[in-house]
Every structure is written in C-alpha cells, then in structure tokens.
N, C-alpha and C positions, 0 to 999 in steps of 0.2 A: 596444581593449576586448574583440572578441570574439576574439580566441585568448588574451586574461586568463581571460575564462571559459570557452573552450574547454578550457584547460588546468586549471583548477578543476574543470569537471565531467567529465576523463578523469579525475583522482583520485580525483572521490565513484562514479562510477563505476564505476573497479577495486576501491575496497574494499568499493560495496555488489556487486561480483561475486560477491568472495570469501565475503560472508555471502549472498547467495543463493543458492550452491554448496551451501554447507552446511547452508543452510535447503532444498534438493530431497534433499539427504543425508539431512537431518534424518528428513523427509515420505517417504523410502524406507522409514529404519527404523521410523516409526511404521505407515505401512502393511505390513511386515513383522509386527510384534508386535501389532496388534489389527484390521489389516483397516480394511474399512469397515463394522461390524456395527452390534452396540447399544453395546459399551464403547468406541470411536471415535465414535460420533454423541455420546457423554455427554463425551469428554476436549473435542471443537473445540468443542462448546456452551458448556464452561466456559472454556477458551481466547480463545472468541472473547468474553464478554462483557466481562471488563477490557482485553480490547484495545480494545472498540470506546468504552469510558469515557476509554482512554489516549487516543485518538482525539482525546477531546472535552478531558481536560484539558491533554495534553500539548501530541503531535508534529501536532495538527490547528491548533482553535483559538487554543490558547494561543501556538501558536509563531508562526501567522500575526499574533498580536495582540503580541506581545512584539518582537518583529524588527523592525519598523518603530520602534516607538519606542524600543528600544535603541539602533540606528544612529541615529536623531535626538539621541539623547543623547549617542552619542560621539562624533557631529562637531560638534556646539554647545556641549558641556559639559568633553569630556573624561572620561581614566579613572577618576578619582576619583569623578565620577556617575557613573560605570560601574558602580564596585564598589558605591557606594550602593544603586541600585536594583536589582541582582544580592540585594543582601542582603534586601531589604525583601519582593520577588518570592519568592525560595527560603523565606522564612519563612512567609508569606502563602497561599503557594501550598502548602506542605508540611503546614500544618495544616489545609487545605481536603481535601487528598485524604487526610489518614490519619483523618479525620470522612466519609468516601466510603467510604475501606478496611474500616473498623471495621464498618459498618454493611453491606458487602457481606458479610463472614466473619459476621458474629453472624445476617443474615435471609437467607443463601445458599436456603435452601428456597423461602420468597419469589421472591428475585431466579430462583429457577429455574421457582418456576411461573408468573409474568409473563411470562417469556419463553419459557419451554416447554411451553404449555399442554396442547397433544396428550400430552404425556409426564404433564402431573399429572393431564387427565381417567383416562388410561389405572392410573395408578396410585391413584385414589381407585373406581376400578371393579374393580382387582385386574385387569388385564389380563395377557395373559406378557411384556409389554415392560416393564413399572411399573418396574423396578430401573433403567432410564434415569434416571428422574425423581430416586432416590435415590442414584444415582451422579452424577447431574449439582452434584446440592448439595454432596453430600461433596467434590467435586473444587473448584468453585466457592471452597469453603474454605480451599483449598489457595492455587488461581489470583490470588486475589482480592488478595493484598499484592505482587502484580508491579504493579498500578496505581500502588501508591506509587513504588515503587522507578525505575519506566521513567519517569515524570512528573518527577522530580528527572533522569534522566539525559537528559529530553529539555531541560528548561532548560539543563542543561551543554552539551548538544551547541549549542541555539542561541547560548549567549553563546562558544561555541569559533568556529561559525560567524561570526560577527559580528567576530572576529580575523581569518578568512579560514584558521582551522584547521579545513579540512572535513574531513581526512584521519582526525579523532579521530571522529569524529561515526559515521561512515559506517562505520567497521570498528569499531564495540561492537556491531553485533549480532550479532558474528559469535559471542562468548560464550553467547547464548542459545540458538543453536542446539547449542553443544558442550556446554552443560549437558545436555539435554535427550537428545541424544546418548550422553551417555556415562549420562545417566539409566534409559534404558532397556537399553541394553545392559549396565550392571553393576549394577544394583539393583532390575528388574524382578522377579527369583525374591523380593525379602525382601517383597511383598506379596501379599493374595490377588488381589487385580485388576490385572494387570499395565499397568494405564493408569496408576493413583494413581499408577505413578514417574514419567511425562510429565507431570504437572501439581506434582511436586517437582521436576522437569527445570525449569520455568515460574517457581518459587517463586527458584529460587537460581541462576537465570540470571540473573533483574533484578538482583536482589544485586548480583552478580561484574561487570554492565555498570556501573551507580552506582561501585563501587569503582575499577573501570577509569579510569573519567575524572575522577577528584579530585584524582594529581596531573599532569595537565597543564592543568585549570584552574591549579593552583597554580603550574604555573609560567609560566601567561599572566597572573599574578596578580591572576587577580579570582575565585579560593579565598576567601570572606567566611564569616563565622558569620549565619547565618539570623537575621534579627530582623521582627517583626513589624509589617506598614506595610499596614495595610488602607486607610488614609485619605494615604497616602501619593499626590500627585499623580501620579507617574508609575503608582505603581501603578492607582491610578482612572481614568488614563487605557487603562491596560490592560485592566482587567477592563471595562472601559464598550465596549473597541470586541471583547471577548471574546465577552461575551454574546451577541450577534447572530452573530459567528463560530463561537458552535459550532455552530448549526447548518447557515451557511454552507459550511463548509469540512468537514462531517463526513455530507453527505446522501449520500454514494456507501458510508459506513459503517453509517447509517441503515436505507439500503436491504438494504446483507448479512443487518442485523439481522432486517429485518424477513420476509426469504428463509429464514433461521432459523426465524423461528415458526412463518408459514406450514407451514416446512417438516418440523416437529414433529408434523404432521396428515397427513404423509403414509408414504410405507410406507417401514420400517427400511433405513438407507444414503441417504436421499435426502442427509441434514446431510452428512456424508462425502464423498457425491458432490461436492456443492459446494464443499465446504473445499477438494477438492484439485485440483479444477478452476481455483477462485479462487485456489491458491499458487500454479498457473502460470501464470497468467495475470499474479503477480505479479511473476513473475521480468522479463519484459522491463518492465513498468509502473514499477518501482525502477529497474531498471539502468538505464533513459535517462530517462521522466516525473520519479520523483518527485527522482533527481541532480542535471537543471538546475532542476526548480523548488527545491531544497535552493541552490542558488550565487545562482539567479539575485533569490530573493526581498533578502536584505541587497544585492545589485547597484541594484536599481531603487528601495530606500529610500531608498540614496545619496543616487541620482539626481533623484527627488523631495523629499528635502531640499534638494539643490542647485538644482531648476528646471529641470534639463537636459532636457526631454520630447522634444529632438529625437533624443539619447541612447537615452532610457525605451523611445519606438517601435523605435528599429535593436535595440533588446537584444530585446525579444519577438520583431519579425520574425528574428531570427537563432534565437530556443531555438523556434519553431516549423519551421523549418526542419532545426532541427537535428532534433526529436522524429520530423519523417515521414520523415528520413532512415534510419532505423532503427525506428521506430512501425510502419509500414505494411510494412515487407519480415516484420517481425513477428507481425503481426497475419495475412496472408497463410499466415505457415510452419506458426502454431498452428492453422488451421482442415485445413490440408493433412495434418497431420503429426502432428496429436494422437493417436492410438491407437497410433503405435508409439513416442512419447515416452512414454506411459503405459504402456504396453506393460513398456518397457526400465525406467521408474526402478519401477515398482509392483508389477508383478506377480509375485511371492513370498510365501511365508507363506499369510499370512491372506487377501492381495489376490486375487481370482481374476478370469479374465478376460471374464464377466460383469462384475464391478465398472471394468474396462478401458472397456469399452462406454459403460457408466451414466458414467461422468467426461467420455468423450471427446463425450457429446453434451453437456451441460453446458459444456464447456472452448470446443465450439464457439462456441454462445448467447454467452457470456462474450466470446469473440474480436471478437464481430461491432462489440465496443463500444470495446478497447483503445484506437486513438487517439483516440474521445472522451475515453476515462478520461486520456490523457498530456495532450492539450488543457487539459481541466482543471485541472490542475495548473501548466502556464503561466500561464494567464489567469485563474486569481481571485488568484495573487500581484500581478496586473497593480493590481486593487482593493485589496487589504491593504496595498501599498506605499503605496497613496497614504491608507491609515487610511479607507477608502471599507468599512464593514460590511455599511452595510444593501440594499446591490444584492446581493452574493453571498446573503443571508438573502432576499431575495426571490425570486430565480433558483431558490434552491435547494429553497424552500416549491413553487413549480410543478413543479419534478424528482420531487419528493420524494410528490408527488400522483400524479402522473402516473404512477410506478412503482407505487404503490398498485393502482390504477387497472388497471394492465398485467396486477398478480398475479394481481386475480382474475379477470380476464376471460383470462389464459391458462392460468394454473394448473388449473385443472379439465381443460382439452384435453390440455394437454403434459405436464403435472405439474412436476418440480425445474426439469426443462430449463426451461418457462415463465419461473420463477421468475427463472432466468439470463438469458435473451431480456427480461423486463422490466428487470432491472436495465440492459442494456446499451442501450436502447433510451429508457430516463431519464438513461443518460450524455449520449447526445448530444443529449437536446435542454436536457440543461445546459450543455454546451458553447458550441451552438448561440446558446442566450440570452448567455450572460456576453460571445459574442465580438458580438454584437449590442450590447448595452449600449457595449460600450470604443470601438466604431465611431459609436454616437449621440452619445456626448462627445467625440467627437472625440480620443480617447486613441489610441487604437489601430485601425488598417483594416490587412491584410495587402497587402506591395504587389506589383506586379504580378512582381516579378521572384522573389518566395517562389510567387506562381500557380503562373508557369512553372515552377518547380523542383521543384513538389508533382505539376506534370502529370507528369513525366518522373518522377517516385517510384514513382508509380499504375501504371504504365506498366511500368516495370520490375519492382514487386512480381504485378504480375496475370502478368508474361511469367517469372518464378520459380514463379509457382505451378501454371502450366501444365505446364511441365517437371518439376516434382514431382512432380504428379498421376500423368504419365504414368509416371514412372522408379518408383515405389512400388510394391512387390511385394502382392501380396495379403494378406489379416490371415491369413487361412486357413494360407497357407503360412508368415508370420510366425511365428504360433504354436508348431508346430512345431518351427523352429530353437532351435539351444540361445542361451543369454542373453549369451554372444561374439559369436554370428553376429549375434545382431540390434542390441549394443550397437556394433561393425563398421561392419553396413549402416548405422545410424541416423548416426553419426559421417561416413560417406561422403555419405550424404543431404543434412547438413545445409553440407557443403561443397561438395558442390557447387549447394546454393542459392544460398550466399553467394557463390559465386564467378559464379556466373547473375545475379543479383541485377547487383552491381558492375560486371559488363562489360557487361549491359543498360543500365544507367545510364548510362555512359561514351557507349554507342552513342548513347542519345539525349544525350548533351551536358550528362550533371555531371559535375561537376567539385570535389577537394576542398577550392578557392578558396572554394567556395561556401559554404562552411562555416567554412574559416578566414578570413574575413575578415568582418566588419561591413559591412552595407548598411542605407543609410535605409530607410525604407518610406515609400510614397507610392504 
C-alpha cells in the first residue's frame, strides 16, 4: 500500500511542481508590473477573497465532505450511483455558488469594505490611499466569477481523484497561472491600471481550468448533466457533514483572511508583503502537504468503509513521515535562505529591495509554522475520512481564537510580521489538538519508529541549516551582483543543502526503505 501511495503522490507531486513553478513565474511577473504598492495591495485583496470562498466551497470543505461519501458510494453501490450523485452534487452545488457569485460582482463595494475597512475609512475621509478601496471593488468584479468556475473544477478534480486520476487534478492549475501570465504581459497596456489585466488573468484562467477537465471526466464517464438534488440523501449527507467542515478545514484560510483586514490598517505594502511571503511558503506546503493529503484522503475513506484501521494508522504514520522528510529540510532552507530567494524571483521593476526585506521577515514568521501547516493537512483528513466533522470545527474554533488573540497582542509591536508569527503559531496549536484528539480515540498515536525517524530528520535539517548559514554570502554583496550571478550562487546553494541534508540523514541512519515501505504504528 505505501509505495501505491508513494507512487500516487510522486505524480500529484510532479504536476503540482509544475504549476508551482509557474505560479512563482507567475508572482515574478506580477511583482515585475505593480510591485508591492497600492495597485498590488488592491489585485491580492480581490484575489485572495474568492479564493478564500473557493476554500470554503470547493477544494476545503466541500471536498473534504464529498470524498468520503463518494468512495462510500463506489464501493457499496457502484458507478452508476456514482454518476447519480456526481449529477445531483454538480447541480446543487452549481446553483449555490452562482447565488454566491452574483451577489459578490453586484455588492463588490460591500464585500470590499467588510473586508478592507482601513481602505474604506481612508476612502470615505479622502485620504491619498482611498483609490485602494475603489480599485479593490472594481477588480473584485472581475475576480469574483473564478468562485464559480474553480468550485465546479474542484468537484471534477475530486470525483477524477476518487478514480485514482490525480494526475488530472494536480496539473489544472497550471492554466491559471499561464492565464494570468500571459495576462499581463500581452494585455496590460490595453488598460489604465495595469492590474485590472491580472484579475482578467483570474477571470479566464478558471474558465480554460473548468474546460480542461470536462473531457477526461467524460472519458472516466461520469461526464453527467447537472440536475438538482438538494433533498437528495447523498447530497444531505454531504452538505450536513459540510457545514461544520467549512469552518473545520478552512481556519488556516480564515486566519489569512483575517491578516488581511488587520492588515488594511496598517502602512501601504504590508497586504503584498504577505501575499508573497505566503506563495512561498506555498510552494513546499503543495508540493508535499497538500499532494499526500490530495491521495491520501480517498486512501483512508477506503479504508474506513472497509474497517481496516489497522491499515488507516500504517497509512498516516507513513504520510507523516513522509511530510518531515521534506517539511522540515524545508521549513529550515526558507528561514535560512529567504532574502536571496526573494532577492532572485522579485526584485525587478517595481519590487525594490526594501520590499526584499519587508517579505523576508514575514516569509520567516510564516516558516516558523510550515510543518504544522503540512501536519494539518494529514490529520483532519484522518477525521473527514471517517465523516467525524464536529472535532476538526471544534479544534479549529480554539485555533481560530487563538490567532485572533495572537494579532492583537502582536500586531501593534511587529506590525504584518506579527500578523505572520500569529498565524503560524495558531497552525501548531491546531495541529497539536487534532493530533491529540486521534490519539484519545485511539485512531491514531505516532509510533515509535516515525519518533526515531523525525529525530534523525530534526537533526539533519538543523545540521543543513548550519552549513548554509555559514556558506551565505552577505545581502550587501548579494545586491550588487548582477541577477546570473545570484540566480548561479542561489542554484548552488540550494544543492548543496540538499545534498548536506541527505548525506546527513544517511549519517544518522535513513534510509529510503523508510519511506518506501508501510510500517504499523504502535
């Protein structure tokens, strides 16, 4: 079983590689063409609120609440209730979010002063920032019918998943980044605000992702026509274990959100700062967290339909071991390494390397959190699987305090960075709880031989970032160099962490058995 999933989540993987390649591409050109000013603080503000709704309807809750009872239904019922409740879900579901959609594009102004109040005090005062506030809406306008479009492509991808077709799932977003891409770069001049083409980058990237994956539903064929099944059991059973999952499975969303307003009060670039802090932080948090919890959630529904729980524990202890194997040598490189990663994808144009600084202390704050954030992402699938809602909504209401709690009692001292250092510091004590919970039910205790293998992880990532530290030329003289030489050094850096990393490892005694094989836990 685990090199089945081994091998499943080197595919999800490679292809979310390939779109997080694209998507630091992406985040090049956009900090190229607007920087981190006032018209970047208004594009990620309107960006980020249908993401963080997709969050809630899609690829968060819904998917956590769908996948379990879809796999219950394909191994009990067959494909023929496949396509059923494929139809009933896509119709159901399709007319919830374009009654979401509608109503974000018609009270954009709204949805922007709720959320960006520092921007609508300053704008009902006539401040010189106020054009944030009316950029934020205008774009909003724009952004706002990607919620439809990504919520229909995140159904596809979970019922592709649930074939064990991750491969489809995992390379559609690579289209939104090359929308957006090619958004800016060939259709920026036809606007006065050269952002408005990044949030039509936004608009016809979900599109072209939707369009992508319609025919290889069709030719797993459960390609249905939408029909409407509110009262639908299957569906009731969805939406009922939804409810409490959105805000289970969307509090680390929540929190960004709420780092957002905050951070609408504080001085121009702090939103920017973060946005690009948090893509990078995103890039390893996708490539290993959110690909095995992507394989591993249909894995453990199986399993739990079948009873196998001696199975359900080897398969977490194995995606936990697998996440520190690469979590933590990660988590390490970005606190080491961040100013001349930012350095090298950012700074051009409009980026200057003031805003360098301003990210790389944020991107730290952020770091200090990553394996709780990959943690995460194991273990509330561990709950979803078994249709267990109301402990991750409980867990996630205390995280979700707590981060509150953190912003304003740091935010005044540190300012964004706070804001970053609270979120990450509400990661792990969500983590902390969920893996507390699966251990008092006896589901899930880490066993002693994933201990051992974490110690020798810790071990080997602290003794990479030693040698990094030291090998890291100064920012000063960084500077200077032209954008070959540091994109060179940076390239050389980061091999030989990895190659420091892995012979450390070795030294203390891993091994890649350790990984390719399945162990019980106990």
């Amino acid at each position: 079983m685990a090199e089945k999933l081994l091998k499943s989540g080197i595919i999800v993987s490679s292809m979310t590689l390939i779109s997080r390649v694209l998507g630091l591409l992406r985040d090049v050109v956009i900090a190229a063409f607007v920087g981190a000013g006032a018209a970047a603080d208004a594009f990620f503000f309107a960006n980020r609120i249908p993401n963080f709704l997709r969050r809630l309807f899609a690829e968060g809750a819904f998917a956590q609440a769908f996948v379990p009872v879809l796999s219950e239904v394909k191994a009990q019922h067959g494909d023929d209730a496949v396509r059923e409740l494929v139809a009933k879900v896509a119709g159901t579901l399709g007319v919830i979010v374009i009654l979401v959609t509608l109503f974000g594009v018609l009270a954009s102004p709204l949805v922007a002063m709720l959320f960006g109040m520092g921007w609508f005090i300053e704008w009902l005062q006539g401040g010189p920032d106020a054009e944030r506030f009316e950029l934020a809406s205008l774009m909003l306008k724009i952004t706002f019918p990607y919620l439809f479009f990504v919520s229909l492509v995140a159904l596809s991808g979970a019922v592709l998943n649930t074939y064990n077709k991750f491969a489809v799932a995992a390379f559609t977003p690579v289209f939104l980044n090359i929308a957006i891409i090619v958004a800016a770069v060939y259709t920026a001049d036809w606007f006065h605000e050269p952002a408005l083409a990044l949030a039509w980058g936004v608009f016809f990237g979900g599109l072209i992702q939707l369009l992508f994956q319609l025919p290889f539903l069709a030719r797993a064929g459960v390609l249905v026509r939408p029909r409407w099944g509110w009262r639908d059991p299957g569906v009731v059973k969805i939406r009922t274990l939804m409810l409490p999952a959105i805000f289970g499975v969307s509090v680390s969303q929540i929190n960004l959100l709420l780092d957002t307003v905050i951070a609408s009060f504080l001085l121009t670039g702090a939103v920017s700062w973060l946005y690009y802090s948090d893509r990078l932080l995103e890039f390893p948090l996708g490539l290993f967290g959110i690909a095995i919890a992507t394989v591993i959630l249909p894995t453990l529904s199986r399993m739990h339909a079948n009873a196998s729980m001696h199975e359900f524990r080897a398969t977490l202890d194995w995606a936990l071991r697998f996440i520190a194997l690469f979590g933590l040598p990660a988590m390490a490189a970005l606190m080491v390494l961040g100013k001349p990663i930012i350095a090298v994808l950012f700074m051009r144009g409009e980026f200057t390397a003031l805003d360098v600084d301003k990210v790389s202390y944020s991107l730290f704050a952020y770091a200090c959190g990553l394996f709780s954030f990959m943690l995460i992402k194991i273990l509330a699938p561990a709950y979803y699987a078994r249709q267990d809602m109301k402990t991750p909504v409980r867990i996630g209401i205390i995280a979700m305090v707590a981060n509150m709690g953190l912003n304003l009692l740091l935010a005044p001292f540190l300012s964004y960075v706070g804001l970053a250092l609270a979120t990450a510091l509400s990661a792990s004590l969500n983590a902390f709880l969920l893996y507390r919970g699966l251990k008092a039910i006896g589901v899930y205790q880490i066993s002693s031989f994933s201990l051992w293998f974490l110690g020798r992880v810790v071990a080997a990532s602290c003794g990479m970032a030693a040698l990094l530290w030291w090998w890291l030329p100064e920012m000063a003289y960084w500077y200077q160099q032209s954008t070959g030489w540091q994109l060179q050094q940076l390239l050389l850096t980061c091999t030989l962490g990895a190659t420091s990393y892995f012979a450390l490892l070795a030294l203390f005694g891993g091994r890649p058995s350790h990984i390719r094989r399945q162990r019980h836990s106990g």
